[in-house]
N, C-alpha and C positions, 0 to 999 in steps of 0.2 A: 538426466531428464531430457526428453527429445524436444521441448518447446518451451517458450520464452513464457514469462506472465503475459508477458505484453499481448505476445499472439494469442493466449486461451482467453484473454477479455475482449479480444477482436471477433474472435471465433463464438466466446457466448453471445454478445454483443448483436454480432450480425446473423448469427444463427436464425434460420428461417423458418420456425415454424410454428404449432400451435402450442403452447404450454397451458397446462392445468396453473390455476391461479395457485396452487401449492407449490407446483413445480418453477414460476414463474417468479415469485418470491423467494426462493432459494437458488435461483440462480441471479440476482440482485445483489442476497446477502454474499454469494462468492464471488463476485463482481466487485463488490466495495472493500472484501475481506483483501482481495486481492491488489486492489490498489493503495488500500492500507499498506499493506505489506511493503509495495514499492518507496511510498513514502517514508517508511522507516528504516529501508534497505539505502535511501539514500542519505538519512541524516545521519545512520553508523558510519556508512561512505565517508562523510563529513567530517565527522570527529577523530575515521581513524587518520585519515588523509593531513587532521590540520596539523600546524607545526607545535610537536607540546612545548617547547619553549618560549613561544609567540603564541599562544591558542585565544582565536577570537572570542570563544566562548570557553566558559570552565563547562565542568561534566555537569551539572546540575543545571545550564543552561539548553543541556541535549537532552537531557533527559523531560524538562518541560515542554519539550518540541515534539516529543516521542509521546507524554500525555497527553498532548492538544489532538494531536492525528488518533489514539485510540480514541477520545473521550467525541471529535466531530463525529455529530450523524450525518452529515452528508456525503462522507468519504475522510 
């Protein structure tokens, strides 16, 4: 894939124009869907990354971390 999350939520983000209130809500909800996604890209990052023989958290403390970010409406 040619671009980052990071840059398509810059890019809708700053995107300059007029949107239909239909259209304008759905690029919110791909907006949030997308920072979601980061959020859970990082807390996999986490668990695969930690040490399993020292692990800060067990798997059912990632996996509540991974419920909180789908179940926030604000992101």
């Amino acid at each position: 894939m040619g671009m980052t999350i990071e840059k398509a939520i810059r890019y809708y983000e700053d995107k300059n124009v007029v949107l239909t209130e239909e259209e304008a809500l759905a690029n919110t909800v791909a907006i949030e869907t997308m920072k979601k996604y980061q959020k859970i890209e990082n807390i996999v990052d986490a668990y695969i990354t930690d040490n399993p023989r020292e692990p800060m958290y067990d798997t059912e403390d990632y996996m509540q971390s991974i419920r909180e970010v789908l179940e926030d409406a604000t992101n």
